[in-house]
C-alpha positions in Angstrom: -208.3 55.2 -31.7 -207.9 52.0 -33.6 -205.5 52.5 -35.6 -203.0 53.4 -33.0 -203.6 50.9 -31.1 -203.0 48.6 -34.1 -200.1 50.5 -34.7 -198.8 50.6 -31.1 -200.4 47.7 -29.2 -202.9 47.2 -26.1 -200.0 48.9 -24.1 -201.4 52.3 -25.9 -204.9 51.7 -25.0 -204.0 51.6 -21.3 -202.4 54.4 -21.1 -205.7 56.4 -22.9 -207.4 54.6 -20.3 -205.9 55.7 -17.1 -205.1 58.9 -18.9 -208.9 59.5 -20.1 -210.4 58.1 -17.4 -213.2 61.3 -16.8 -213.1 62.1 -20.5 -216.6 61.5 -21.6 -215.2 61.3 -25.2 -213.6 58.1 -24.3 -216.5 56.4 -22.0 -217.1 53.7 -24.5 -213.5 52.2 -23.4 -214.7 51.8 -20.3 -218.9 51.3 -20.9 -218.4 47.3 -21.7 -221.7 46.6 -23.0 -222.3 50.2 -24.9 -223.1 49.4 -28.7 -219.7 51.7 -29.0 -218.0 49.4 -27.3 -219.0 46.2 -28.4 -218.4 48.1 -32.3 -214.8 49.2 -31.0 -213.8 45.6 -30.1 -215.0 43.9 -33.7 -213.5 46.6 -35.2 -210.6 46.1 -33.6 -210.4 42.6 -33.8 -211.3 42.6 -37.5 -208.1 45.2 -38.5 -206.1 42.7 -36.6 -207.5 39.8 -38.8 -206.3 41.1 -42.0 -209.7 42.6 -43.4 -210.0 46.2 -45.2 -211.8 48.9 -43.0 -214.5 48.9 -45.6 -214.8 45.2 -46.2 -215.0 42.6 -44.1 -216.7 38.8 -43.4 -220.1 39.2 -42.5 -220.4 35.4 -41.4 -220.7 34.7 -37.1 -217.6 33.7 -35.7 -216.2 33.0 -32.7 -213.6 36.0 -30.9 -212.0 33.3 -28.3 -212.6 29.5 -27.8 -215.8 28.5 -26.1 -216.6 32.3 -26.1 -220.0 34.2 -27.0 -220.8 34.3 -31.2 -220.1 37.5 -33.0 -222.1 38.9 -36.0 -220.8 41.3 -37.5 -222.9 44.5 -39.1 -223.7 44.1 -42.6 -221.8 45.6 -45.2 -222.5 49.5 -46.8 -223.0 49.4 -50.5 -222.4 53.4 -50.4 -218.3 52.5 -49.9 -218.1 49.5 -52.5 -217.4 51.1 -56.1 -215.6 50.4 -59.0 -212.2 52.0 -57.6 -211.9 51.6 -53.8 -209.5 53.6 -51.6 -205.7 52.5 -52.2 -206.6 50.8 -55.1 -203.6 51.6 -57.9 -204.7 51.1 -61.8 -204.5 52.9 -64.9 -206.8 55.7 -63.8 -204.4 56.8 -60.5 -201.2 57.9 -62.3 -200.1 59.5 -59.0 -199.8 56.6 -57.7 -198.1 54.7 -60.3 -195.3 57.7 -60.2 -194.6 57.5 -56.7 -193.9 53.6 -57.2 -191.9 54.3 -59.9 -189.9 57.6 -58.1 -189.3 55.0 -54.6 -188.0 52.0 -56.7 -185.6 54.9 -58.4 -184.3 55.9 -55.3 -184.3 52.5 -53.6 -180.9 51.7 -51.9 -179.8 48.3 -49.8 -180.7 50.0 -46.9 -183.5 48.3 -44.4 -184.9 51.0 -44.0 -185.7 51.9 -48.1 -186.5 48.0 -48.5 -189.2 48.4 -45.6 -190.9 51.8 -46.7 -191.0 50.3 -50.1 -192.3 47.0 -49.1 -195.4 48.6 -46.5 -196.6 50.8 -49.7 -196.6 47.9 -51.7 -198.6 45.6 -48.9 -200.8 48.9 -48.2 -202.3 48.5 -52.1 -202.1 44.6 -52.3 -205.5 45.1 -54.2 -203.6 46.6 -56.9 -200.6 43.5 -56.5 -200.8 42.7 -60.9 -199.9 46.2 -61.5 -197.1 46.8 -58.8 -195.5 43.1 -59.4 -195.3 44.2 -63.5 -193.3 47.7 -62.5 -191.0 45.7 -60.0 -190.3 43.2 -62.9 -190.5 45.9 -65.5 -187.3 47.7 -63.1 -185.8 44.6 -62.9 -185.0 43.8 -66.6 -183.3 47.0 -67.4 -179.3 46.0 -68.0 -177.4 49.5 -67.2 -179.0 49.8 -63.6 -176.6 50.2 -60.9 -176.0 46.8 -59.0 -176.7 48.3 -56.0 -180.2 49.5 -56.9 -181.0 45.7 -58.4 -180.3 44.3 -55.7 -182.4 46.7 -53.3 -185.4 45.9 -55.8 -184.6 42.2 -55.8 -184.5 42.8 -51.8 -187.9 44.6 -51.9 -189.4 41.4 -54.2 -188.1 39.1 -50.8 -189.6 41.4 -48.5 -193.1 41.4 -50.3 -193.1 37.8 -50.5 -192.1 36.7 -47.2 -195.2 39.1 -46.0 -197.6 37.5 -48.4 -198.7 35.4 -45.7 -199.2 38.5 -43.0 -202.9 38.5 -42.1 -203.3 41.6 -44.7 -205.8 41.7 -47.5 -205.1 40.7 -50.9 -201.3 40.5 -49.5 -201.6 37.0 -51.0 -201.8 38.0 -54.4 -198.2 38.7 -54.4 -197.5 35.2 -54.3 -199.4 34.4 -57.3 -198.3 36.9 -59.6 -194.5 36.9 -58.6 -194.9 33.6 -59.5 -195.7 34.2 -63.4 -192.6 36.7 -63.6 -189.9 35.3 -61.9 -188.4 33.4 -64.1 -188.5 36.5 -66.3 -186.9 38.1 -63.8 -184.0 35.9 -63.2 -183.0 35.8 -66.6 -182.7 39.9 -66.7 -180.8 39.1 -63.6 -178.2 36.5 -65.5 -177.8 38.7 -68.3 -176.9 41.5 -65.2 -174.3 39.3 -63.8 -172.5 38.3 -67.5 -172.2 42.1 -68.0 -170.1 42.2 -64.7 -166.6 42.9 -65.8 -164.3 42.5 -62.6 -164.5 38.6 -60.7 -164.8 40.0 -57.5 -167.8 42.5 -58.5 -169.3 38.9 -60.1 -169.2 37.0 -57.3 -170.4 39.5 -54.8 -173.6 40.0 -57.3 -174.0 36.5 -57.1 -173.1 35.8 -53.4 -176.1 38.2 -52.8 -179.0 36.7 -55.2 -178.0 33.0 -54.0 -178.8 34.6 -50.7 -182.3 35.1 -51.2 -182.6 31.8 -52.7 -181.5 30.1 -49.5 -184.4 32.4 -47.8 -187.0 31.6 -50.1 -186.1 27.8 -49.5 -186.5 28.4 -45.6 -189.5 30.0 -46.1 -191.1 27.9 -48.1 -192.3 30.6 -50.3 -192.3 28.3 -53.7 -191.8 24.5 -53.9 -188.4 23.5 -54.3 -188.5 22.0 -57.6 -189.3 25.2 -59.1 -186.2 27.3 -56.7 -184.2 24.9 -58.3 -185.5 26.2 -61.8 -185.3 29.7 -60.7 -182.0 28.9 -59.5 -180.6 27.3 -62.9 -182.0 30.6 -65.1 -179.7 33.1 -62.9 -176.6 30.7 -62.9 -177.2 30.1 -66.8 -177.7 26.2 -66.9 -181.5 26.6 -68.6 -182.2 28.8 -71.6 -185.4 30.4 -70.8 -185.0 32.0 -74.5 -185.1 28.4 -76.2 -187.6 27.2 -73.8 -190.0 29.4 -75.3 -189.3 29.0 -79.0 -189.6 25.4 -78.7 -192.1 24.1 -81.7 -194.4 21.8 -80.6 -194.4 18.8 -82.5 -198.0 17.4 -83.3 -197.5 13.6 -84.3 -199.7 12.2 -86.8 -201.6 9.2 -86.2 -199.6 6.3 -87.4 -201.5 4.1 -90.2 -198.8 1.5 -90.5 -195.8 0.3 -89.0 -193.6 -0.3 -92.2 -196.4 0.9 -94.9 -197.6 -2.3 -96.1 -201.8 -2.9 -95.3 -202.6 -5.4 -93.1 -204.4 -8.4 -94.0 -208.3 -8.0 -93.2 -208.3 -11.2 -91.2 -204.8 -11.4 -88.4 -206.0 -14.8 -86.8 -208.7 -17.2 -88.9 -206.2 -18.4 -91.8 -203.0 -20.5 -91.8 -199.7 -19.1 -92.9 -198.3 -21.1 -95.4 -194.6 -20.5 -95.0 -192.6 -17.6 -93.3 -190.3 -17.5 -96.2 -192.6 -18.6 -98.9 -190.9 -22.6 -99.2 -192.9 -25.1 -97.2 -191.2 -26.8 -93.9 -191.7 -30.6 -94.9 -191.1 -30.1 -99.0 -187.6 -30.3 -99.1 -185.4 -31.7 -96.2 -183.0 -29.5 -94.4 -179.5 -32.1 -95.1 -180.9 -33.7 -98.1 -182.1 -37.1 -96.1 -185.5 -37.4 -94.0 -184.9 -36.0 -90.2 -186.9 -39.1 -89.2 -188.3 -42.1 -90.5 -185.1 -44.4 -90.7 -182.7 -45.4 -87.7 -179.2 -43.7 -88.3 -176.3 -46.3 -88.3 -173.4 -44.7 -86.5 -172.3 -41.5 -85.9 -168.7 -41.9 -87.1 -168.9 -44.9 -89.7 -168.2 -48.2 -87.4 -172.2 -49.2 -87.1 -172.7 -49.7 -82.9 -173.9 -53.2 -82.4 -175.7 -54.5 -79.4 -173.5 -54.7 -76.3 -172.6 -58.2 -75.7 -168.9 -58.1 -75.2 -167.5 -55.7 -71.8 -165.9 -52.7 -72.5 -162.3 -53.8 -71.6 -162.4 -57.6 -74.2 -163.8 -60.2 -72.3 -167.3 -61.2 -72.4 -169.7 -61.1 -69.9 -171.4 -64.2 -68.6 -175.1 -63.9 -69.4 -176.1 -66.3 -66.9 -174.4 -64.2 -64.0 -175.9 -61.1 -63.3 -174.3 -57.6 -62.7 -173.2 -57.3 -59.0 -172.2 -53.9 -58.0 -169.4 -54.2 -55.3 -168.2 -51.5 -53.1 -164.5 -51.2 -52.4 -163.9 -51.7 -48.4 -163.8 -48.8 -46.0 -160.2 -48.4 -44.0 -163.0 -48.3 -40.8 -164.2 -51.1 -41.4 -160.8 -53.3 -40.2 -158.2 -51.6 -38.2 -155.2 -53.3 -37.2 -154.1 -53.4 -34.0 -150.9 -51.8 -34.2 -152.2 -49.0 -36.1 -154.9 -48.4 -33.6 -152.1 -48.2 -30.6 -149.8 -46.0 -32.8 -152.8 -43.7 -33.5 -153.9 -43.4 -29.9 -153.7 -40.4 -28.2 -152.9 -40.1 -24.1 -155.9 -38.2 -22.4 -153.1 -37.9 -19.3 -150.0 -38.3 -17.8 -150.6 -41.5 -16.3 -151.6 -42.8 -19.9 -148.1 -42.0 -20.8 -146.2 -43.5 -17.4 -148.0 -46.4 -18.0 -147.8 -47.1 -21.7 -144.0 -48.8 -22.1 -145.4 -51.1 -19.8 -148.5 -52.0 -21.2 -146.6 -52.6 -24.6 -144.4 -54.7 -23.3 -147.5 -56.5 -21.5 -149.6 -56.9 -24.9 -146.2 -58.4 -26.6 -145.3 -61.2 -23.8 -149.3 -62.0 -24.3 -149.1 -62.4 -27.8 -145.8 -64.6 -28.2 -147.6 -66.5 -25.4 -150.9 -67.1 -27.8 -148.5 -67.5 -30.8 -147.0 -70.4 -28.8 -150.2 -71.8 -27.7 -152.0 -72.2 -31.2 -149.4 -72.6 -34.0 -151.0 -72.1 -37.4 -149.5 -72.8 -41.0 -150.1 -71.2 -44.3 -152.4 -73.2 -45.7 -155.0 -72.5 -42.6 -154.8 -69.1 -41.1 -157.6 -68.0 -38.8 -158.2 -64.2 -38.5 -159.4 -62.5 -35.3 -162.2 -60.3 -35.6 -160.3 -56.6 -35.5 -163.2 -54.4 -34.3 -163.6 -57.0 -30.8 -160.4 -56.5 -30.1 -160.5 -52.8 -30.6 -163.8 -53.0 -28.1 -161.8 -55.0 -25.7 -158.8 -52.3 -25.6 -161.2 -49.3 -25.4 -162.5 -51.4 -22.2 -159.5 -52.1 -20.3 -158.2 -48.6 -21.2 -161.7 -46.8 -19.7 -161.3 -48.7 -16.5 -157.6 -47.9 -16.3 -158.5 -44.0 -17.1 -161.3 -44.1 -14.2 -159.1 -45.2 -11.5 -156.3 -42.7 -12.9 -159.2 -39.7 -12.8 -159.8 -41.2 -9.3 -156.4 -40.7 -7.7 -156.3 -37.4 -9.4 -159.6 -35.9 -8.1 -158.4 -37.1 -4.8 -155.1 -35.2 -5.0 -157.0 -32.4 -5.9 -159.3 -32.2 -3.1 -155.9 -32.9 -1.2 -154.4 -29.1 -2.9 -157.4 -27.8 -2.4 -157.6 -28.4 1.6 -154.0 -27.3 1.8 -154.1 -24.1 -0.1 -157.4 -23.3 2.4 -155.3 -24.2 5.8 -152.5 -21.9 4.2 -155.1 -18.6 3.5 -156.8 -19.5 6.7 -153.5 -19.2 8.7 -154.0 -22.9 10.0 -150.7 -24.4 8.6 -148.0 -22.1 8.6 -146.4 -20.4 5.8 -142.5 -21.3 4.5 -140.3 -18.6 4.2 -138.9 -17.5 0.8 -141.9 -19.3 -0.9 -144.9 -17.4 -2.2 -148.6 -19.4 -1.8 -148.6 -20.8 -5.2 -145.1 -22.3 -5.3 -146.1 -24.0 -1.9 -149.2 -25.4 -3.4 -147.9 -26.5 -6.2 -144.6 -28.3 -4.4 -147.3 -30.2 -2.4 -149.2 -31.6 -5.6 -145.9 -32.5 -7.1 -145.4 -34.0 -3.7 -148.6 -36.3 -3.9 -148.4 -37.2 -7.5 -145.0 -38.8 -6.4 -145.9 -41.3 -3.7 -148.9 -42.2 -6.1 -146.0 -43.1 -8.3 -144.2 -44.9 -6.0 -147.2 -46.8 -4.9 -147.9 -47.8 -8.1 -144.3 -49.2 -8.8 -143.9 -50.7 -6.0 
């Protein structure tokens, strides 16, 4: 009863049940707290867990979270011998000759690969023995391609369900591990053999395949795919890899051969190339000790004349004068040529204004003749101040009139929007609003000239 429902699921076991339902045979299915049923559920549970049918944990456990503690019965010592049931060695040649007679007749077909693969996982106890004839199949050269690649199938099958909760299946794992790269090499000498380019790359198209799958299974660690990968494709000799001599270094005595002096620090050198330092000069004359005289043969001498041939005064000391900034005194004509207009009134106004400043200055000129012998200058940067002055009053009545004929546009445009003032024909809003500024800024002309 439990192994079919293994086999088939808990679907099965309802149909017994409602099938079997006044068979006294099968009471315990329906008897919850009968010692037959209570065994049939920890049996069951334990098959599903991965245990053999003859061994299992004997430790208390837990069936669901939360749930009631298990103990399971103790273990028979009358089943546990040397050889157990599916166990495959030396001493079971039948079972060694059916391995051998399914891996002869293996094909690519799914259905070969998965018979193959369940006997293996069924006698995962015996995994050393079974991994050694897969690898031992594998490294023969005048196989079929076909049949290689069924048996390198069948090694992708076995280790993608060596994490299935089975016993031993794990073992797999470890001792694939040891002959694959033995494998893979059989497997590069297979694919050099491969006369026709098409045959080749099929071959190869077909083992990169499974690396891929190994890599999204996680079967290996990747640095060691990698390695697998570089045997097939012929980039690492696994050959010279073995027969590598390993070289045992000898303990170095000496660097160059020569002993070392007992003492390293404690003792003065004398010289590094056996003449002392201060014995004999390095030119010929003393490095120090006497003051040179020149450097080209004209002896310097103490720096009483100036550089340029006429002497310095000794009693007037060294003043250190600082040619005049172009800031510091602007003239006034520059100033006006440099100015720059903030607006259009500054440039209406400006012939005027010139010719303003000129009648004022022939009028000073008259007032105070001078002669050459006693000029008086005027201070540049007051007059400057005084121009900036009249010219910031002038711009503040000019922004004046100009915020009011603003405010003017501004009222007009509204009364035209609003419908209050009536619209002229032929003209769109923004002509008629900008013929009215225009219109103001004219009578402020004409005031102004008048």
């Amino acid at each position: 009863m439990i192994e079919f429902v293994v086999r088939e699921g808990p679907m099965f076991e309802a149909m017994i049940m409602n099938r079997e339902i006044n068979n006294p045979m099968y009471r315990f299915l329906f008897e919850n707290q009968s010692p037959a049923h209570v065994y049939y559920r920890w049996k069951l549970y334990s098959i599903l867990q991965g245990e053999a049918p003859v061994k299992w944990k004997t430790e208390d456990f837990r069936m669901f979270k939360n749930g009631s503690l298990w103990r399971p019965p103790p273990l028979n010592p009358y089943l546990h011998g040397p050889v157990l049931i599916h166990r495959m060695c030396s001493n079971d040649p039948l079972e060694r000759d059916k391995l051998e007679e399914m891996l002869r007749a293996l094909t690519p077909r799914r259905g070969d690969i998965a018979e193959a693969m369940l006997f293996c996982l069924n006698r995962a106890e015996a995994a050393e023995e079974i991994v050694e004839c897969v690898t031992e199949s594998l490294s023969i050269l005048k196989t079929p391609l076909p049949k290689k690649i069924a048996r390198l199938y069948l090694v992708s099958d076995v280790l993608y369900n060596s994490s299935a909760k089975v016993s031993n299946a794990s073992y797999y794992r470890k001792y694939f591990e040891t002959k694959l790269c033995q494998i893979f090499a059989d497997l590069n000498a297979t694919y050099k053999a491969i006369q026709g380019h098409l045959q080749s790359e099929n071959f190869k198209q077909r083992v990169m395949s499974c690396f891929r799958a190994w890599e999204d299974w996680a079967v290996y660690p990747d640095p060691f795919l990698i390695k697998l990968q570089n045997i097939f494709l012929g980039l690492v000799n696994l050959a010279a890899e073995k027969e590598a001599p390993v070289v045992i270094a000898d303990p170095v005595e000496d660097i160059d051969g020569a002993p070392i002096g007992e003492y390293v620090d404690g003792a003065l050198l004398e010289d590094v190339d056996g003449v002392p330092i201060d014995a004999v000069p390095i030119d010929g004359a003393p490095i120090d000790g006497a003051p040179l005289d020149d450097l080209d043969g004209v002896p310097i001498k103490p720096m009483e004349e100036d550089i340029d041939g006429i002497p310095l005064d000794p009693s007037k000391e060294a003043t250190f004068k600082v040619a005049p900034s172009k800031w510091e005194a602007v003239e006034e004509a520059e100033l006006q040529a440099q100015a720059v207009t903030t607006s259009k009134w500054e440039a209406i106004e400006q012939p005027e204004e010139t010719k303003k400043r000129d009648e004022d200055d022939s009028d000073y000129d008259d007032r105070s003749p001078r002669s050459d012998d006693n000029q008086s200058y005027s201070n540049p940067i007051r007059e400057d101040s005084d121009i900036k002055a009249k010219m910031s009053e002038m711009n503040e009545e000019k922004r004046t009139k100009l915020r009011e004929i603003e405010v003017k546009v501004m009222k007009f445009q509204d009364e035209l929007e609003s419908g209050k003032r009536p619209k002229k024909p032929g003209q769109s809003l923004q002509e008629q609003v900008e013929h009215y500024r225009d219109k103001l800024l004219q009578k402020v002309l004409e005031l102004r000239s008048a």
